[in-house]
N, C-alpha and C positions, 0 to 999 in steps of 0.2 A: 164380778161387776160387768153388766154388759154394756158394749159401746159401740158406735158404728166406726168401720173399718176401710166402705168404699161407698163413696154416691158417685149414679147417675145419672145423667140424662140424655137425650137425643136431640136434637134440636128439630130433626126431621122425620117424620117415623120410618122404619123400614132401614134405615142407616146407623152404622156403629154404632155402640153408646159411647162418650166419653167420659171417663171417672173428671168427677175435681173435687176440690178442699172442702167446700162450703155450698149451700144454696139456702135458700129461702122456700119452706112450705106455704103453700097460702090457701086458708080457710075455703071449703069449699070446694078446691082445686087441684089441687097436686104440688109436685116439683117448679116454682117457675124456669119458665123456658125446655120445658118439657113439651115433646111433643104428643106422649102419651099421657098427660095428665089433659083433666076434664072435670068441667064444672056437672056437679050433679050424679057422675059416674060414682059408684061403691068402689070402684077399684083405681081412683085416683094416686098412691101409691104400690109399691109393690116393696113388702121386706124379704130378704132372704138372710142364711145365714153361713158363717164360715165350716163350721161342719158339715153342712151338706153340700156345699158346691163340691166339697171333697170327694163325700160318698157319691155324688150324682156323676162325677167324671170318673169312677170307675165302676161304674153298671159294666155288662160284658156286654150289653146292646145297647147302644142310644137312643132313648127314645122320640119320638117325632118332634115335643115340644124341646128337646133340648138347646138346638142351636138358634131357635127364635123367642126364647124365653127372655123378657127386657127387666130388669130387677133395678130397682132407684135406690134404695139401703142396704148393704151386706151390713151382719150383723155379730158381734163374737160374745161368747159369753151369758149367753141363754136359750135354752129349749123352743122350740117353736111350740112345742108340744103345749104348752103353759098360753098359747094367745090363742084363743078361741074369740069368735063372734060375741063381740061390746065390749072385750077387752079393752080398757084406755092405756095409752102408751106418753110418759112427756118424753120429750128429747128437747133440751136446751128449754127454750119456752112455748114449742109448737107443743100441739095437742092432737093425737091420733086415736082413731076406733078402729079395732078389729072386721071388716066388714065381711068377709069371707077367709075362712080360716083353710082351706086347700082349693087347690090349680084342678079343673075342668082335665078330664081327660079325654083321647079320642079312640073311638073301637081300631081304627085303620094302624096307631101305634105299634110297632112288633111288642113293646113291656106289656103291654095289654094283651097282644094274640097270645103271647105267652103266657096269661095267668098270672103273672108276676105284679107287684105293686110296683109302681113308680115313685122311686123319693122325690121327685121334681114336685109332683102333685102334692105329697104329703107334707114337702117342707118351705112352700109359697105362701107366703100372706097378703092376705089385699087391708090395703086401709084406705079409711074417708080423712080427710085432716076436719079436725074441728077447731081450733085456733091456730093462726100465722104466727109463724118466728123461726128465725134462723139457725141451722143445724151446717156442724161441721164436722170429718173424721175426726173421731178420736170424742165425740159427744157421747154424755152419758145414757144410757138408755133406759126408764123407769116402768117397769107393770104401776099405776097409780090406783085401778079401781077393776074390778070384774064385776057387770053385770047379771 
């Protein structure tokens, strides 16, 4: 069963995240009180997941996006591999779309000089919220429909 395990947010962009219990998604928008959530953006959320923040801190090189990568949902207990673009997600009674299904990479990267795939890229989700409602650690996470 999958469930979320940490939210975040930033209140200011460019400054720590700080986890907490509970937030409100809101339609349209993002995380409230987010500073990287945006009306009208594809990538008003961001999911990531507990297996890969694993795998991503033991690459033998770090890649460029690792230490400015801002994640709002960690997640345990399901594949990313499974959320492609229009994927629907409930959690509690919010409503998400898959809107982009991997992280932009950049040529200047050493995982890229290297030839090498970057899990950071491959294991980010972007989502849109399509209905508001309240999510908290330990909520349950549902694939509900694929496009």
């Amino acid at each position: 069963m999958a469930k979320i395990t940490k939210i975040f947010l930033s209140r200011v962009k460019k400054e720590k995240r700080i986890e907490i219990e509970e937030g409100r998604l809101i339609e349209d928008f993002g995380l409230e009180g987010d500073s990287y959530s945006e009306s009208g953006s594809n990538r008003q959320l961001t999911l990531f997941f507990d297996k890969c923040f694993e795998e991503i801190f033991s690459e033998p090189v770090q890649g460029l996006c690792f230490s400015r990568f801002k994640e709002t949902i960690r997640i345990t207990g399901l594949n990313p591999e499974v959320l492609q673009t229009g994927t629907k997600i409930q959690i509690e009674n919010a409503l998400l779309s898959v809107s982009s299904p991997r992280k932009k990479c950049y040529p200047e990267c050493l995982i890229i000089k290297d030839g090498r795939k970057c899990s950071l890229s491959r294991n980010v989700r972007f989502c849109r919220i399509l209905q508001t409602g309240t999510i908290r650690k330990g909520s349950i996470v549902k694939i509900i429909d694929r496009d």
